[in-house]
C-alpha positions in Angstrom: -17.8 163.6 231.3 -16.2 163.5 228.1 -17.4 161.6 224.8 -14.7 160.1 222.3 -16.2 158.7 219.5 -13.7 156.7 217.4 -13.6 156.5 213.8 -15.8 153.8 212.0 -13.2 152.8 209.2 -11.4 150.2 210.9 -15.3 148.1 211.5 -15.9 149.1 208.2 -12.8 147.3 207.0 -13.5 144.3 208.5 -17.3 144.0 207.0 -15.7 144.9 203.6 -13.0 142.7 204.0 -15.6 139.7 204.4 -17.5 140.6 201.6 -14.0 140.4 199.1 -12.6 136.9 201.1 -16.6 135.4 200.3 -16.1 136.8 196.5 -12.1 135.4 196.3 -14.0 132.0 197.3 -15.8 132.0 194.4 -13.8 133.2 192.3 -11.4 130.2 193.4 -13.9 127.7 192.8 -14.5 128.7 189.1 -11.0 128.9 188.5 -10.6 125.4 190.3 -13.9 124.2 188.1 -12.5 125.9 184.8 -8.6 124.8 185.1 -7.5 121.0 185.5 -4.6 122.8 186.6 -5.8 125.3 188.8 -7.2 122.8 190.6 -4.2 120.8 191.2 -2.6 123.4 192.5 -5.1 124.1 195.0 -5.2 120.4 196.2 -3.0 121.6 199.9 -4.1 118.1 200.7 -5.0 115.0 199.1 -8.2 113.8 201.3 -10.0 117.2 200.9 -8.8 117.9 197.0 -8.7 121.6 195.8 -11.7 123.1 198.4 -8.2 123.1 200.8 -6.8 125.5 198.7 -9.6 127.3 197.7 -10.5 128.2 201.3 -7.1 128.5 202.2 -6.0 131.2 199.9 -10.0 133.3 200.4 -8.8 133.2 204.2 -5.3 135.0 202.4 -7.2 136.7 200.2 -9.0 138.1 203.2 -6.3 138.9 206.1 -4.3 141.1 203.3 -7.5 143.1 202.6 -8.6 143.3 205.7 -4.8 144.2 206.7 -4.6 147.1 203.8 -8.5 148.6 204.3 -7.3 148.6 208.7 -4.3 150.5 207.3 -5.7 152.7 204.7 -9.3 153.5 207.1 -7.9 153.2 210.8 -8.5 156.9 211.6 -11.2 157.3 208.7 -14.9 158.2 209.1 -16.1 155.9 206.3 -19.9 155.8 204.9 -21.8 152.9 206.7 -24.1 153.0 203.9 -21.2 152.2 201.4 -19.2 149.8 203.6 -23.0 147.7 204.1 -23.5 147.8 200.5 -20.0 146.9 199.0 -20.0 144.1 202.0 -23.7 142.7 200.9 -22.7 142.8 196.8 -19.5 140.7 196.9 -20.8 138.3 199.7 -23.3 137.9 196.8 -21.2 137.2 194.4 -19.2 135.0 196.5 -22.7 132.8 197.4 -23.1 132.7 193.6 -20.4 131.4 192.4 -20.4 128.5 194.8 -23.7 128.0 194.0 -23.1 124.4 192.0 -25.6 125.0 188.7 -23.0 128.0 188.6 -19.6 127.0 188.8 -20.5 123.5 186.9 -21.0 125.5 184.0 -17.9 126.7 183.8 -16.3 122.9 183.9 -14.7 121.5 180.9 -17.4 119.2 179.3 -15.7 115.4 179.4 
């Protein structure tokens, strides 16, 4: 019986994938905290204000990259040990800046 292993990159695209649509969440939300502007735009609809848009465009954010990374890693042996720790880093920087003491800082004082 033959064994075909299959090349880790396109997993590894999708754990790395998460990691940048949690960090383009929290990048969105400082931007929306930061910008009057910003925020308007992201306000998709009215009863929810700008955290529509916000998660709207991470979810974007992380179809294309998940999309490019398939494309660029589908028949790639990638490191697990990289993929893990590039995942862990920007879901961590996404969790921060959603964090509220965090992103209130960066609001305009009124």
């Amino acid at each position: 019986m033959e064994s075909t292993e299959r090349p880790n990159g396109p997993a590894a695209a999708a754990f790395v994938a998460a990691g940048v649509g949690s960090a383009a969440l929290g990048v969105f939300t400082i931007l929306a905290e930061t910008f009057e502007r910003v925020a308007s735009f992201m306000e998709l609809y009215a009863p929810v204000g700008p955290l529509s848009g916000k998660t709207t465009f991470a979810v974007v954010v992380w179809l294309l990259v998940w999309g490019a990374l398939h494309g660029a890693w589908r028949s790639k042996e990638v490191s697990w040990k990289m993929a893990w720790t590039l995942t862990l880093v920007l879901v961590g920087i996404g969790l921060v800046l959603t964090f509220p003491p965090v992103f209130l800082a960066f609001a305009p004082e009124e």
